[in-house]
Structures are given as C-alpha cells and as structure tokens.
C-alpha positions in Angstrom: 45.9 -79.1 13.5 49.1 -79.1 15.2 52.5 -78.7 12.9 54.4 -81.5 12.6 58.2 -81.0 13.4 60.6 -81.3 10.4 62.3 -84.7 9.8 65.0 -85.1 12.3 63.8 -82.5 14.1 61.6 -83.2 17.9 59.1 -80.7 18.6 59.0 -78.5 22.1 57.9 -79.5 25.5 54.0 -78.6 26.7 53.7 -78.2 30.0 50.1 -77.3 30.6 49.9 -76.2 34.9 47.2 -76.7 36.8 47.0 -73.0 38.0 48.1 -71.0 41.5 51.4 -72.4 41.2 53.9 -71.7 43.9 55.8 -68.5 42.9 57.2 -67.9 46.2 58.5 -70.7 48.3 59.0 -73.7 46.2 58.7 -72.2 42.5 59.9 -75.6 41.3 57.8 -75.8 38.4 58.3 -72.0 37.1 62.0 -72.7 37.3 61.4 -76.1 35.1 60.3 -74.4 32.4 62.7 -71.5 32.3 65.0 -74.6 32.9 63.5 -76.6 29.2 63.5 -73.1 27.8 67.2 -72.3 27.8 68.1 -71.8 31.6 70.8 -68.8 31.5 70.0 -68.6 27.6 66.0 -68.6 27.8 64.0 -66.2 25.9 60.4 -65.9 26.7 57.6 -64.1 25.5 54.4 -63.8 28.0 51.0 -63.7 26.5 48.3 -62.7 29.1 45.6 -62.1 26.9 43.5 -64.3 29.0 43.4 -61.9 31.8 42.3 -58.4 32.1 44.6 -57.6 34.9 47.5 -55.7 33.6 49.9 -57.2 36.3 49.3 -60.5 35.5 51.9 -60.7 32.8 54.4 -57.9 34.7 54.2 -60.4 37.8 56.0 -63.5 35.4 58.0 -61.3 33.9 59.9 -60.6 37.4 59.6 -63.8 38.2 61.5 -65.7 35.1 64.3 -62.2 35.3 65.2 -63.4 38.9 65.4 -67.2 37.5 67.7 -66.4 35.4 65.9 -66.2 32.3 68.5 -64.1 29.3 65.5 -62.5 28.0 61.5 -61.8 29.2 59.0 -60.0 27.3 55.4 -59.7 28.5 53.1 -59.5 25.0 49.4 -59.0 24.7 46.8 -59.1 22.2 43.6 -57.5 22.9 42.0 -57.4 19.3 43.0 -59.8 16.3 44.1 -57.1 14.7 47.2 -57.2 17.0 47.6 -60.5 16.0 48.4 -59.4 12.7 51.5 -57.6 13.1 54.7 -58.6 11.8 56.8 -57.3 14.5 55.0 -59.1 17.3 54.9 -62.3 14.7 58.9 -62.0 14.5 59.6 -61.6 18.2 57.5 -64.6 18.8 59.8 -66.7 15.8 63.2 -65.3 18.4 61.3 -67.1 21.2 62.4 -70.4 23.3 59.9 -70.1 25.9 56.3 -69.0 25.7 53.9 -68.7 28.3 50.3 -68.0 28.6 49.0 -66.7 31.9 45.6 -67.8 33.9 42.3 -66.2 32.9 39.6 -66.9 30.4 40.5 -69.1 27.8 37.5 -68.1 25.6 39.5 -64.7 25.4 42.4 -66.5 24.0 40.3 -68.9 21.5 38.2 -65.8 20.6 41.4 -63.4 19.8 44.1 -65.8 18.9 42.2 -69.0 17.3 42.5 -69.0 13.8 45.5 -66.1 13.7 48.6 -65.9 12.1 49.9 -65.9 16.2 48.6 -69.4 16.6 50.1 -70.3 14.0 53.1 -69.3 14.6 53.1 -70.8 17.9 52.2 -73.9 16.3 55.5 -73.8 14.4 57.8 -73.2 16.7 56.8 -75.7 19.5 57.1 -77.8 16.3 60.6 -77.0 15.7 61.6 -77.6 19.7 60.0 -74.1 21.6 58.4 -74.7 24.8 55.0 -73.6 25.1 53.8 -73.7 29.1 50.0 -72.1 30.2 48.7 -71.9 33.4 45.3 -72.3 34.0 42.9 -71.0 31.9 46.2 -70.8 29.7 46.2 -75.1 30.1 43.4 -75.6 28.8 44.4 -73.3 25.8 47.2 -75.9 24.8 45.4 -78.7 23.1 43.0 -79.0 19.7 39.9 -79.4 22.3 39.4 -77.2 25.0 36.8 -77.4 27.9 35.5 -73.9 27.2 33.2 -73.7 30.5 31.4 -76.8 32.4 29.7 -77.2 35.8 31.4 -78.9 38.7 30.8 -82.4 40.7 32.1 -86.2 40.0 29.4 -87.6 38.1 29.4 -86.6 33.8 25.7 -85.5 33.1 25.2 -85.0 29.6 25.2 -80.9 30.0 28.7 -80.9 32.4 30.7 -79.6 29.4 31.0 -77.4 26.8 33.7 -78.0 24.6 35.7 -75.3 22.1 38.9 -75.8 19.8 42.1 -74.9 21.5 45.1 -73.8 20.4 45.9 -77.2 18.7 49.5 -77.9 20.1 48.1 -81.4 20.0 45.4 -83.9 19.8 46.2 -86.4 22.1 44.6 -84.8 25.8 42.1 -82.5 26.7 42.7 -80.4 30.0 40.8 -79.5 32.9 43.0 -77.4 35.6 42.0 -76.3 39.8 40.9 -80.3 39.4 40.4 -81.4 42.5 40.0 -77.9 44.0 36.8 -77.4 41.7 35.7 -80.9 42.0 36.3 -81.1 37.9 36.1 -85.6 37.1 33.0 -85.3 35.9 33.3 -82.7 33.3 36.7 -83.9 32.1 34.9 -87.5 31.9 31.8 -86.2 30.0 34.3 -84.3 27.4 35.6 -87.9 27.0 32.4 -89.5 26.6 31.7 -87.1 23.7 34.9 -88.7 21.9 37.1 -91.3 23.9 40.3 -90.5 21.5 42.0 -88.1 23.8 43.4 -88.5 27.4 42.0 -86.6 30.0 44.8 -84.9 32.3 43.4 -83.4 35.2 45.6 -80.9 36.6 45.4 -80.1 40.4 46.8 -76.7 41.2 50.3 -76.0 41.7 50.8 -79.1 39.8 52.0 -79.3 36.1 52.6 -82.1 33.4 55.7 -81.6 31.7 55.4 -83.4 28.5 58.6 -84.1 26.8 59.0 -84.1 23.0 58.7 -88.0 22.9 55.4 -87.7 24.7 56.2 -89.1 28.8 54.6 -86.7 30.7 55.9 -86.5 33.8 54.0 -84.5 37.1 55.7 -81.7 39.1 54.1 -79.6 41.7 53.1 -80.9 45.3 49.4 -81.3 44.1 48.4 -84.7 41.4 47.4 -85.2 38.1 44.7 -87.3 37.3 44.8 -89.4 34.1 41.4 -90.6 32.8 42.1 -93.4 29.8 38.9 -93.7 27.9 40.7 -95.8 25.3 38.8 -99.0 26.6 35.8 -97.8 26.9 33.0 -100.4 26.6 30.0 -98.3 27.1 28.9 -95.0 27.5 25.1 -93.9 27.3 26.4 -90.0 26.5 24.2 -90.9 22.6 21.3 -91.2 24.1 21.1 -89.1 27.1 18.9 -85.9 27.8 20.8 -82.5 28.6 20.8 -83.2 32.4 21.2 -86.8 32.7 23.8 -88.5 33.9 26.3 -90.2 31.7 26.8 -94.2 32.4 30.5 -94.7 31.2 32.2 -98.7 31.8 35.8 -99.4 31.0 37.2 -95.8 32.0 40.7 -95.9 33.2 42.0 -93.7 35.8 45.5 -92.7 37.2 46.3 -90.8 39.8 50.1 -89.2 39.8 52.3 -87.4 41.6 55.3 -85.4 41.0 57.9 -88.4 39.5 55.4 -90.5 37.9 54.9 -90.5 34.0 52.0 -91.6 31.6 53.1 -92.2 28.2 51.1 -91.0 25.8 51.7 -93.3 22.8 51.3 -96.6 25.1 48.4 -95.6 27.8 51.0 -96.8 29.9 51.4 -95.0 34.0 54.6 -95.5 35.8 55.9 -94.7 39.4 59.0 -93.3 37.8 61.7 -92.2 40.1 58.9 -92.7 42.9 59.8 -96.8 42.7 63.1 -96.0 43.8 62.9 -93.9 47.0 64.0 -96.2 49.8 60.9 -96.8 52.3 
C-alpha cells in the first residue's frame, strides 16, 4: 500500500515515462525530473535492475552529471538479498531523485516487491522524493502493474495479465510504447477487471508528471491517453471466455499532449497552457 505522507507534509512527484525518451536532442523530460529533484542540488540514485544490460544505468548516469545533477549513483539489485543491506537502504534514505530504467518489470516485482527497498522507496516519495521509471520501470510505479499482455485495440478477456507493482499509488495503472505497441486494449481489459484505477497510456518519449496534489500533466512530443472507467455502465469481462472479446459502455477516453492535465481526484481533463497559445 503506498505510505501516506506525514501531516503537513506533500509526498513526491511520479513521473512514470513512456519509454525511448529523447536523451539527445530535446531531453526535455530527463531534465524535468532532475529539475523536481533538486536541479543543481539533485541527488539521484539509478536502479536498473530491470535490465540486464550493464550500460543501461551508466548511460543515465552521464546523462543527469551533464544536467547538472549534484549527485548520481547508478544502484542495482540482482538478488533480494541485496535488497537487504543497510548501506544501500541508507543511500537510498539521502536520495531526492530515484529512477528506474526500462526492462522487465517482472525482474523488478520479483527482486524488489515485498523488500525493505520498496519500502523504503515507499517512504521517501511519501515525504516529497521523486520517483520517475521509464518503461518497463512505469509500469513498476503503481499498486497494479500490467505484468505482460498481447497487443491490438479491442480488450479480449486474456489481453492482460496483471501483477502488484511497486505501490507508489493506487489511483492508475500504466501501459507504456502505447501507441507504438498498439496497447488500448490491454490497458482497457486491466480496467474491465476493476474500473477503480485510471488508465494512463503513455506513448514513448512522452511522460506524465504527476505533481504531489495529483494534476498530471504530459511532457514529451508523443500523448498520453487517459481511459476513465469510473462511469462505466457495462462490461461483459464476468462472464467472458479466455479469448473473447470484452463489451465495455460508458468508458472515458482522453487524449493529451504535452500542457494538458487530468486531475486525478476529479476525473477532470484540461487543455492547460494549450488554451492559451494564440492561433
């Protein structure tokens, strides 16, 4: 469950990105979050245990140094043993930044779920740390995680296979490379399976910054999708076979760009600073 801040206190932003996010030529949304993590002051801690590649986490690490970043640490976790020790528990506490690279995200449920590293991640974006994942690291962020699915538009009762998440929060689920991958109807049939969360659909080189108060707003020349499943009237997902498709009426859907916002408290979409650029 996620931690809840301390009175008076906000918790940290989570910015969950959509994956193969411009790191050369426009890094605009790598520089955000070195930006909500301190700027000239940031500390950051990497975590690419999702990845096998050893230059996954090296590669961010130059990238937030030349941003400006005070402090950058790459730290993995192969076994949960590792997750165990106090001194990597302690850097982790000095953090304001921490961000998990692409990959797997069953290696990062399977290794970190349930750990006292989860938990302490859980803490501190409780008392105001960012936490940002890319990728296979989005869909880390939240209680439920889409653990694998197949592609296509349409939910069919087998699309997805859900598996709990990192528990920042309980209010979205995330499916990144969205349009890319063709991803709707996997991200609708984890909804049909419980309309409480939002669905964000992250497109890639696309994030959704998502600001203690809960106003996500998009960055990244790609869109998020929103799907709303709050007014759902109907959905057939109780009685359907494994490979049927999934009848669903009431959905809501938003599509956004980088400006626009979705409040997560009032289901609410907005333009944002899109309504005032001069036509």
């Amino acid at each position: 469950m996620p931690s809840k801040p301390a009175n008076g206190e906000q918790r940290g932003w989570i910015i969950p990105i959509g994956g193969a996010e411009d790191k050369e030529t426009n890094p605009r949304i790598l520089a955000r979050f070195v930006e909500t993590s301190g700027g000239s002051e940031a500390d950051i801690v990497i975590l690419p245990t999702a990845s096998r590649l050893k230059e996954s986490g090296l590669n961010y690490e130059a990238l937030f140094k030349e941003m400006g970043a005070a402090r950058v640490e790459v730290m993995d976790f192969d076994t949960r043993r590792d997750c165990q020790e106090e001194n990597r528990l302690a850097r982790l506490s000095e953090a304001s930044g921490i961000f998990f690279t692409g990959g797997n995200q069953l290696r990062l449920s399977t290794i970190l779920g349930g750990t006292d590293v989860a938990r302490t991640i859980r803490l501190r974006n409780a008392q105001g740390v960012t936490v940002a994942g890319t990728s296979a690291g989005a869909g880390f962020l939240s209680e439920h995680m889409i653990a694998f699915g197949r592609e296509g538009s349409s939910p069919h009762a087998d699309s997805v296979r859900l598996a709990p998440g990192l528990g920042l929060t309980n209010r979205f689920i995330i499916d990144q490379h969205f349009r890319q991958r063709d991803r709707l109807g996997r991200l609708s049939a984890a909804l049909a399976y419980n309309p409480f969360a939002i669905g964000i659909g992250l497109d890639e080189d696309t994030a959704a910054f998502i600001s203690p108060d809960d106003t996500l707003e998009v960055e990244g020349s790609g869109a998020v999708t929103v799907v709303d499943a709050h007014d759902l009237q109907f959905s057939s997902m109780a009685h359907a076979d494994e490979e049927d498709p999934v009848c669903m009426l009431g959905l809501g859907v938003h599509i956004l760009i980088a400006g626009a916002t979705f409040n997560l408290h009032t289901r609410r979409a907005s333009a944002g600073r899109l309504a005032t650029r001069k036509t």
